[in-house]
Structure formats: structure tokens, C-alpha cells
C-alpha positions in Angstrom: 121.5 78.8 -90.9 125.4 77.9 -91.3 125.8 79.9 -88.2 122.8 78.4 -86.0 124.3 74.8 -87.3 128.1 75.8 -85.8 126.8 77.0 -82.8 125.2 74.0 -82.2 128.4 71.8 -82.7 130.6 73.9 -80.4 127.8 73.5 -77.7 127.9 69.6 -78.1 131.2 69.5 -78.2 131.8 72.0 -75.5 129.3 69.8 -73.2 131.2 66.7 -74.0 134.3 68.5 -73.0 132.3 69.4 -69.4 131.7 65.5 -69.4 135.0 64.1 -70.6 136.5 66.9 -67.6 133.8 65.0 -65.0 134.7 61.2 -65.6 138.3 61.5 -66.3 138.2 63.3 -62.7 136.6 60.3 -61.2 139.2 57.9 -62.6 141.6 59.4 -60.7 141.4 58.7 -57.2 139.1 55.7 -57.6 141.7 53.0 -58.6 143.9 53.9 -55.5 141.2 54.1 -52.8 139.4 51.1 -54.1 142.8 49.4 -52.7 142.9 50.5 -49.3 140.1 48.5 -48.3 141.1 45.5 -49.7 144.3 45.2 -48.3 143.5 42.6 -46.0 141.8 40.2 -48.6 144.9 40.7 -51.0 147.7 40.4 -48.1 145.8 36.8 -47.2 144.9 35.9 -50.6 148.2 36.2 -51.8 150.4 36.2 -49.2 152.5 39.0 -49.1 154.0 41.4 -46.5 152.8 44.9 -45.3 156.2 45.9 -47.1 154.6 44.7 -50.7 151.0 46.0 -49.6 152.5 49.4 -49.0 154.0 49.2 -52.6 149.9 49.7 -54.0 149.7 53.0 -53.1 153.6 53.9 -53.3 154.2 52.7 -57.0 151.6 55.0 -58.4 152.9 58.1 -56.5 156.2 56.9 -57.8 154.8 57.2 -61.4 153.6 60.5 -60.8 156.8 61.9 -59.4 159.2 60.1 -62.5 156.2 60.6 -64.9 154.7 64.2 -64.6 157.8 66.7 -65.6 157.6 64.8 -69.6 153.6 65.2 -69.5 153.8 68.9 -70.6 156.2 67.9 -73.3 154.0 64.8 -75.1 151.3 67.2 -74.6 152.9 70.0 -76.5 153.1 67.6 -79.6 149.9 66.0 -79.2 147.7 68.2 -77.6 146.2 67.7 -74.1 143.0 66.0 -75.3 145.2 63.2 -77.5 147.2 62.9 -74.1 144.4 62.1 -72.5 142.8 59.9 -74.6 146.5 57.8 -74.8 146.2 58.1 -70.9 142.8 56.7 -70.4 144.2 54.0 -72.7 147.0 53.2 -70.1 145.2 53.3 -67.0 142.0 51.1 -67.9 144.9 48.6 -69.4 146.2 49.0 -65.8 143.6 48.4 -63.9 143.1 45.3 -66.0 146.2 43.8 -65.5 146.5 44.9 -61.5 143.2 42.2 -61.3 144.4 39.6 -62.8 145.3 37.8 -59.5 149.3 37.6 -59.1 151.6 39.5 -57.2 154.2 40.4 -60.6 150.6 41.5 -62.5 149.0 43.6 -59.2 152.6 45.2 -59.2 152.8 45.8 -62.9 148.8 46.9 -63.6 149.8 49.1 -60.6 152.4 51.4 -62.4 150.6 51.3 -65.8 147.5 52.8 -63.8 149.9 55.6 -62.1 151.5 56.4 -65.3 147.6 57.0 -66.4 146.2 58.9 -63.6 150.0 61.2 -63.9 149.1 63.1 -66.9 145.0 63.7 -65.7 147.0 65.0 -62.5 149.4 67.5 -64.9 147.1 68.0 -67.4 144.0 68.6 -66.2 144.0 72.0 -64.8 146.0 73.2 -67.9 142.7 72.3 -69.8 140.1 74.1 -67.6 142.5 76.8 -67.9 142.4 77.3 -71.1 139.0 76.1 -71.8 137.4 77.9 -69.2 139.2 80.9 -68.1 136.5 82.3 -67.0 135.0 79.6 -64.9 138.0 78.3 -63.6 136.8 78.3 -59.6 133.4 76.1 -60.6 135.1 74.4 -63.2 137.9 73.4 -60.8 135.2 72.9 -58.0 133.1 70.7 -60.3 136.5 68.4 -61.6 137.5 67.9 -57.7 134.1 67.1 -56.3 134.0 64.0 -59.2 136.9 63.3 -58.2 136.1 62.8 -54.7 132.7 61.7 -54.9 133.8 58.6 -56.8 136.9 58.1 -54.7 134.3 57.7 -51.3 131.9 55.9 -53.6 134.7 53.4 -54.1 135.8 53.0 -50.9 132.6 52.4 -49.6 131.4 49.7 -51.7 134.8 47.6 -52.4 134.3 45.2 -49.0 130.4 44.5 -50.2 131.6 44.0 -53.7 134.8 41.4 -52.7 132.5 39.4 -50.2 130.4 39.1 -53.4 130.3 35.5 -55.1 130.3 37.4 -58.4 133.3 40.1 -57.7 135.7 38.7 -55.4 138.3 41.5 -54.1 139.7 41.5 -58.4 136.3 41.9 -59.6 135.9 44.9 -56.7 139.3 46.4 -58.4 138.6 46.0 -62.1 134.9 47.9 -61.8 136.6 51.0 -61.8 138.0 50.2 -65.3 134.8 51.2 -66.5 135.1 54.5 -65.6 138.2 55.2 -67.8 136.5 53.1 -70.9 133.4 55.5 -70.3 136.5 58.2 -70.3 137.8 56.8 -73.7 134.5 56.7 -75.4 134.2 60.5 -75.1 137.1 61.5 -76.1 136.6 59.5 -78.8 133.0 61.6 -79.6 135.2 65.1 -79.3 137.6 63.7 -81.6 136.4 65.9 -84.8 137.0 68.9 -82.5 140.0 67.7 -81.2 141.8 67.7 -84.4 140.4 70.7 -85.9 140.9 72.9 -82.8 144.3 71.6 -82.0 144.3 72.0 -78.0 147.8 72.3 -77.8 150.1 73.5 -74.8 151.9 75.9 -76.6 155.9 76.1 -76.2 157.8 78.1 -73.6 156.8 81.8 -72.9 159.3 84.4 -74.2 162.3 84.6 -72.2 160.9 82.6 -69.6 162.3 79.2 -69.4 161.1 76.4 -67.3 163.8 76.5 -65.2 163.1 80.0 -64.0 160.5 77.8 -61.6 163.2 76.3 -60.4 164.7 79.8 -58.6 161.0 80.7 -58.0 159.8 80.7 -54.2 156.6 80.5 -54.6 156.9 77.5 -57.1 158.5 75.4 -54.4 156.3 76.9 -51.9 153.3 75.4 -54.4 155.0 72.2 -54.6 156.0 71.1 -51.1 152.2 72.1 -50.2 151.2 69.9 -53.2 153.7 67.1 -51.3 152.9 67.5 -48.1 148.7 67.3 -48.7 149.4 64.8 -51.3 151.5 62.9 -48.3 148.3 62.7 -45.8 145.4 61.1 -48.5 147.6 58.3 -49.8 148.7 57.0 -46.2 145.5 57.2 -45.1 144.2 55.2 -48.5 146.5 52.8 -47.2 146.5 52.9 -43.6 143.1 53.8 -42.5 140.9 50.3 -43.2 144.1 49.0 -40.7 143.9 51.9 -37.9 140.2 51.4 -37.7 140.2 47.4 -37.4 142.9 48.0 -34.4 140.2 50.3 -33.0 137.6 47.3 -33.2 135.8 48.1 -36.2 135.1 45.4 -38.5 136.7 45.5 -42.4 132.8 46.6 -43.8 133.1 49.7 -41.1 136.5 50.2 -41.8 135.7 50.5 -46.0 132.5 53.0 -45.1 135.0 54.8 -43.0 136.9 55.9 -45.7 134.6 56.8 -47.4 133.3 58.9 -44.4 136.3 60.8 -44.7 136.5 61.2 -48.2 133.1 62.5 -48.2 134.5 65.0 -46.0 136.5 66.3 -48.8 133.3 67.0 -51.1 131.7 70.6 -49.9 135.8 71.7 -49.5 136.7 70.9 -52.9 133.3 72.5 -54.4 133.5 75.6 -52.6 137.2 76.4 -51.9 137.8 77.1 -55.9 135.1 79.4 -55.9 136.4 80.7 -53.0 140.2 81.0 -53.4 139.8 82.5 -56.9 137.8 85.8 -55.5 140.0 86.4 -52.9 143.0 88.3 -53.2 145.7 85.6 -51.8 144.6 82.7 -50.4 147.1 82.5 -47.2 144.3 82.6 -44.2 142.9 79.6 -46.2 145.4 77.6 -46.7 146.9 78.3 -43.1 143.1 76.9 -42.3 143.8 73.6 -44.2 146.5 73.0 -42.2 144.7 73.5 -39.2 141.6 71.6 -39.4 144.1 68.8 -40.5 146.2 68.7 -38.2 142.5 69.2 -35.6 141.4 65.8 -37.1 144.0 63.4 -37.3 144.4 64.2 -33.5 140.7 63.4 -32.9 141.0 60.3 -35.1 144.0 59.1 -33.1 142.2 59.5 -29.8 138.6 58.3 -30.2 137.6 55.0 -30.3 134.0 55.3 -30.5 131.9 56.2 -33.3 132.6 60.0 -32.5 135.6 59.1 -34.5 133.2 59.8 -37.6 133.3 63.4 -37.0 137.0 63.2 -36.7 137.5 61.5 -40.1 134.8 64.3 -41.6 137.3 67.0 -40.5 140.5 65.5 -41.5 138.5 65.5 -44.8 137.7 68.8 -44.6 141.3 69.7 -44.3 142.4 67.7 -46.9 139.6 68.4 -49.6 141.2 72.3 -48.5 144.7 71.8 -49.1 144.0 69.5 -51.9 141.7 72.4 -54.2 144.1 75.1 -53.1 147.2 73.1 -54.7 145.0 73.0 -58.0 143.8 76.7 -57.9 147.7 77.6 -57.2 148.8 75.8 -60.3 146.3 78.6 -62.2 146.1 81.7 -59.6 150.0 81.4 -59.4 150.5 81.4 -63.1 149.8 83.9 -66.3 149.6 81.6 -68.8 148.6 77.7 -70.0 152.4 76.8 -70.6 153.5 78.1 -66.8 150.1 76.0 -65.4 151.3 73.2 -67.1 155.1 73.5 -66.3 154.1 74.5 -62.5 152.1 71.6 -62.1 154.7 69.5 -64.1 157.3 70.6 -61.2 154.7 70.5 -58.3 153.3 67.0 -59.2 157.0 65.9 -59.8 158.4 66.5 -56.6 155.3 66.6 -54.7 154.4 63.3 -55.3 157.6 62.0 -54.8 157.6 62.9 -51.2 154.2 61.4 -50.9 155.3 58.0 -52.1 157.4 58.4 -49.2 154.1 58.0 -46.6 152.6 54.4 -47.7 155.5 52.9 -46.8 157.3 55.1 -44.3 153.9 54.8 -41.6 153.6 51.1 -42.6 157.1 50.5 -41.3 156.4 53.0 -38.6 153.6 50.8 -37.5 155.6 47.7 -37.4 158.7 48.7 -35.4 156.5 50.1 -32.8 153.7 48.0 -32.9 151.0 50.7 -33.1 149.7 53.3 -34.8 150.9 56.2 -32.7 154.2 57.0 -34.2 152.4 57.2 -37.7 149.9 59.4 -36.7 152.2 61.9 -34.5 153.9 62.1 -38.2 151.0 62.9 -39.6 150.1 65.8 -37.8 153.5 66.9 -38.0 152.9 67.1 -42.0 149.7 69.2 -41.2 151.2 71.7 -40.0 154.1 72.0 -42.0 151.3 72.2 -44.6 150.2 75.5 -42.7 153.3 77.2 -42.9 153.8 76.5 -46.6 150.4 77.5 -47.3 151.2 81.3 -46.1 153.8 81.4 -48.9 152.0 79.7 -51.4 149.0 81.9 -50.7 150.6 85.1 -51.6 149.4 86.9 -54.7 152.1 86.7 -56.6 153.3 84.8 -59.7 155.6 82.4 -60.1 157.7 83.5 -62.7 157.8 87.2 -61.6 158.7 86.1 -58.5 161.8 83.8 -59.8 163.1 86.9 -61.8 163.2 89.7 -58.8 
């Protein structure tokens, strides 16, 4: 009876932990493409520059980079879940304060809400690791696809929701908070197994310091592939809404665009886990992202009819790719929860670091030459640099291994 009664428990808590996984996911891409089609009902309603506008999707990517390399560390004395929880904390505070209505507080909720989504980012594929090793394609499929899902959602529905009487474009922002309180409230429901399990990161492997990544090929490999893909989504979060109303589109179009392409990323980020983790390296694949990347952005730049939709579904394609691969490669790449961790610590780090680079950098772009051509030449030219650091990221081999032939 005592057994049947404990089996039960770890089955509600282990389907809680399948939920918590699911809506944590969706709280982090939400809050930044939510932005992108508000941009021009912030710019006018508070009057600020493309500069500052470029700054909504730069600051977070900012967090990530500065943030990510201590998340291992607080999650080795707290445990992953606590992180979390603390994390979920942050980022619905964030999205709070980014709503509010003044420059200073959209600035300031912005950071809070990167710091937030940093440690789901490091985190999370630590935690399917080592709660599902043995699921760790579908589990990884399942986390990216909520992800996504809820990022297009978002997109989509943020121009409706700001032309509202009752939202307004801050009402259209702080909705997505409700994802991270929804995030909160089941952590809070696995907090008995929480603190009697102990889900800690444990400390360093043996002999294998954290700074063995750093000689390690394939680690860097890992992470300028994590920083270039990472580089293409957040420019177009940013950009897109503006590339399409050049085209003629109106902002409602522009918004469902974005979510065109986002949807794009869905089927990829289900089914190249489940993919990638059967195959013995994963270079063809991640060549391919590059590919069909690089395929779509030069579709999108040419058309300007509504065969631009097929485009945008490609370029989603690539990117829901490159983006799954980067997560598998923090666990295919790796032996243990402590190298995931510290791999995606480093990858994140720097990755996203060079991304922060794009919001700004093709918003600039766009201004000195009056167009949108430069910025997407520069994006394809990031495709296929993703290619070629895909065929050594792909190999089968590990990281630490590699770093100490």
C-alpha cells in the first residue's frame, strides 16, 4: 500500500515537472517577440529613436551573455528547480515593470526579464538531462515546440490586443506575465519534491575543470553556432514588423507575419531532437540549417507579394534547425549534467553576446543606407557561417575529450 501511495506521488510530481518544463518554455521567447510588433506603437507613444527601440531586444541578449556563466554556480547551491522558481520571480517582476509606460521602466523591466529568461536558457536542458535521460530527443522536442508555439502565438495577437480599448500596446506586453505566474505556481506545487530530492548540479567532474571548454573545439564550435542562430531570431523579432511595412504590408500583417515565421520553427524543433539524438553526428543536419536559412532570408528579401509567406516559413524552418541542434549539442556533446550545464553556461555566454550585436547593428544598418538590403545581405552571410560551424559542431565527439587530446 505504502508502495502504490509513493508511486503515485512520484507520478504527480513527475507530471508537474513535464508541465513546469512546458510553461517555463513558453515564457521564454514570448516576452521578446511580443515586442517586435509593437515597436511602432512604443516608438510614437513615447518618442524615442530606432537606437532606443533596438535596445528591447539587445538588453535581454545582453543579460544573457553577462548573466549565464554564474547560472550553473547559483544552481549548484540551490538546485535548478529553486533557480527556477527565483527566475520566474524576476522575469514576471520584469515584465511588470517593462509595462508600466516610461522609457527608464521599459528599459529597466527589460533587463530584469533577460536576467529571468537567462537561467531557463542555461538551465533548462541541464534539467531534461538529468530528469529524462532517456527521453531527452522528445523531451527537448516537446520544451522547444512550447517555446515556439507561444512565441508565434504572441506575435500574432500583440497588434489586435494594443488596438484594444482594454490592452493598449502595455496591456499587449504585460499578458505574457501570466505565463511566468502560471510558471511560479507549479513550482511552488513540486516544492515537497524539490526539497526532498535535492536537484542539484553537482560540482565539477574529476579532473576536468571548466576551463578545459575553454581549449575545447568543439565547445566553441557549439557556441559560435549557438551565436550565430541566436543572431538571426532576435533581428528578425526586431526588424521584421519594419521590413514588411516597407514592403506594403500593414502593422496587423506585419504581427501575423511573424508569427508565420515562427510557426515555421514548430515541426523543426519537434522533430530535429528526435532526430539529431539517433543519428551518429549531426553535421549533414546542421550544414542543412544553414542552408535552408540562408534559402529564406534571400526569398524574404526579394518577394514582395504574399509568396513572401513561404519564404518566412523556410527561414523558420532553418532557424527552428539550428535553434534545437544548439540544445541537443549542449547534451549529445557532453557526458554528464555538470559539462551540459557548464557548456551551455559558455555557449549561452558568448553566444548571446554576439547576438545582442544584431538588434542594433541591422537597425543602424537600415538607417545609414536607407533600406533593408544591407541588413539582410548580413544576414545571409550569418547563415552560412552557421553552416560551416555546424560541420564541426556536429561531429560525434565530446567536448571535454576533445579539449584534452
Amino acid at each position: 500500500m505504502q508502495l502504490e501511495s509513493t508511486t503515485r506521488s512520484s507520478r504527480y510530481y513527475t507530471y508537474l515537472l513535464i508541465i513546469a518544463i512546458l510553461i517555463i518554455a513558453s515564457t521564454l521567447r514570448s516576452p521578446m517577440t511580443s515586442v517586435g510588433p509593437l515597436i511602432p506603437f512604443i516608438r510614437d507613444d513615447l518618442d524615442i529613436a530606432n537606437s532606443t527601440v533596438g535596445l528591447l531586444n539587445t538588453l535581454p541578449l545582453i543579460a544573457f551573455g553577462l548573466f549565464s556563466p554564474f547560472v550553473p554556480r547559483i544552481s549548484r547551491k540551490y538546485g535548478m528547480e529553486m533557480t527556477l522558481l527565483f527566475a520566474m520571480l524576476v522575469l514576471a517582476a520584469g515584465i511588470f515593470v517593462r509595462s508600466v509606460g516610461s522609457v527608464s521602466l521599459l528599459l529597466t523591466g527589460t533587463v530584469l526579464l533577460g536576467l529571468g529568461i537567462a537561467v531557463g536558457n542555461v538551465l533548462m536542458p541541464g534539467l531534461i538531462k538529468m530528469s529524462f535521460p532517456y527521453r531527452i530527443g522528445l523531451m527537448t522536442g516537446i520544451y522547444s515546440v512550447s517555446m515556439n508555439v507561444f512565441g508565434a502565438f504572441s506575435s500574432g495577437v500583440s497588434v489586435p490586443l494594443a488596438t484594444s480599448e482594454q490592452f493598449g500596446w502595455q496591456g499587449a506586453l504585460q499578458l505574457w506575465g501570466i505565463l511566468a505566474v502560471f510558471a511560479i505556481v507549479i513550482l511552488l506545487l513540486r516544492l515537497p519534491a524539490i526539497l526532498s530530492e535535492e536537484k542539484k548540479v553537482p560540482g565539477r567532474v574529476d579532473n576536468q575543470p571548466s576551463q578545459a571548454l575553454f581549449k575545447s573545439k568543439i565547445a566553441w564550435a557549439v557556441t559560435l553556432y549557438m551565436g550565430f542562430q541566436s543572431f538571426i531570431p532576435y533581428s528578425i523579432f526586431t526588424w521584421l514588423p519594419d521590413m514588411m511595412l516597407v514592403k506594403g504590408f500593414d502593422a496587423t500583417e506585419a504581427g501575423w507575419f511573424m508569427a508565420i515565421y515562427q510557426a515555421g520553427l514548430i515541426p523543426a524543433t519537434f522533430i530535429v531532437p528526435i532526430i539529431a539524438a539517433k543519428m551518429a553526428n549531426q553535421r549533414a543536419l546542421a550544414f542543412l540549417s544553414g542552408v535552408l536559412l540562408f534559402t529564406g532570408l534571400l526569398g524574404t528579401m526579394l518577394s514582395t507579394s504574399y509568396l513572401i509567406l513561404a519564404f518566412l516559413v523556410l527561414t523558420g524552418m532553418g532557424a527552428g534547425t539550428t535553434f534545437s541542434l544548439a540544445m541537443v549539442f549542449f547534451v549529445l556533446r557532453t557526458r554528464t549534467i555538470t559539462e551540459s550545464a557548464q557548456l551551455s553556461g559558455m555557449a549561452q555566454s558568448v553566444g548571446y553576446l554576439i547576438a545582442a550585436t544584431g538588434p542594433i547593428a541591422l537597425g543602424s544598418l537600415a538607417d545609414w543606407s536607407n533600406g533593408w538590403t544591407f541588413p539582410y545581405l548580413i544576414l545571409m552571410f550569418v547563415s552560412a557561417c552557421i553552416a560551416l560551424f555546424g560541420l564541426v559542431a556536429g561531429q560525434n565527439k565530446q567536448v571535454i575529450e576533445q579539449a584534452n587530446v
